[in-house]
N, C-alpha and C positions, 0 to 999 in steps of 0.2 A: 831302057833306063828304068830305075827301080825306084818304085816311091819309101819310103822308110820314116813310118809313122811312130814318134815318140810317143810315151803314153805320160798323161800328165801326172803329175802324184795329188789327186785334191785331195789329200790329208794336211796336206802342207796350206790348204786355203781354210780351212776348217777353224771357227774359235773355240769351238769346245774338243774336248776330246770324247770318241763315241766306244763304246761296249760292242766288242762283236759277240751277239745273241742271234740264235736262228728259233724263228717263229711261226707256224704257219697262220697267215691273214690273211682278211677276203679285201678289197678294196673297190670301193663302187664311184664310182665318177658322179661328182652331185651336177643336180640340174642335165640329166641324161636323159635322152626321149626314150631311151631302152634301157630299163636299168638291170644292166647285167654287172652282176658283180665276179672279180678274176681275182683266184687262188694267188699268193705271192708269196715269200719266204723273205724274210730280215734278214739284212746281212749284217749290219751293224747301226746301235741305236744309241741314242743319244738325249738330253731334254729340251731339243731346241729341231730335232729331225731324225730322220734315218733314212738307212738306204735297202730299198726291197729289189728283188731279185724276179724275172716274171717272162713271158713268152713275148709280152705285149708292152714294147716303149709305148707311151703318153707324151704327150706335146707338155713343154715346158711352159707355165700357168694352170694346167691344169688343175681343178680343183676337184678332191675325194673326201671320202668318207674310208677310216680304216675301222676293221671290225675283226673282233677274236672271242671265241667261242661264244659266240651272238650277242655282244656286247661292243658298243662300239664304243672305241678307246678315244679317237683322236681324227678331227677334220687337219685336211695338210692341200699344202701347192707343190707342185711337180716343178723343181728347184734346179734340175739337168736329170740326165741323160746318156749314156753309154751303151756300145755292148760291151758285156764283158767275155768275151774270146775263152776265157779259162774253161766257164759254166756252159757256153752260148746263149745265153739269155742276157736282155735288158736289165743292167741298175741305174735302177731309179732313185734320184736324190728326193724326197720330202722335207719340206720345212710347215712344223708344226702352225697350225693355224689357232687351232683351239684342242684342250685335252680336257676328256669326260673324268669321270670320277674311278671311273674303270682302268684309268692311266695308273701307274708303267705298265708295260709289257710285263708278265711273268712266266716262271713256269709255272704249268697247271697238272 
């Protein structure tokens, strides 16, 4: 017997509508006894969240710190969670916590 998993569409949950920008960030997990911070890439951003792309899911709650060319942009919580099958790596939902003055994302 064959299991046959839909994929949901969360665009369709979404209140805002998000920009697909691809960026490279570093994102570090606040309050971590090792603070190692992991390389990620945007997939698509937004003023309320975005979603990064990475080796490494996070537990939903999670709370980070994002950072882009040593400047940290924006504290966020880990909002869900997939793989994404296409890339093989984890998208990770963020919802924005707090934004530095270093906020939006640009290109540089």
């Amino acid at each position: 017997m064959k299991t046959i998993i839909t994929p949901t569409n969360l665009c369709e949950q979404r209140s805002q509508s998000r920009n697909l920008q691809q960026h490279f960030v570093r994102i570090q997990i606040i309050d971590s006894e090792e603070p190692e911070a992991m390389l990620a890439l945007t997939k698509d951003i937004s003023d309320q969240g975005l979603a990064l792309l990475t080796y490494v899911p996070l537990p939903i709650g999670t709370k980070v710190t994002i950072e882009r060319d040593n400047d940290c942009i924006a504290s966020a919580e880990v909002a869900d969670w997939e793989w994404d099958y296409d890339c093989d790596m984890a998208r990770i939902g963020l919802r924005l916590l707090e934004k530095t003055a270093a906020w939006p994302i640009t290109n540089s």
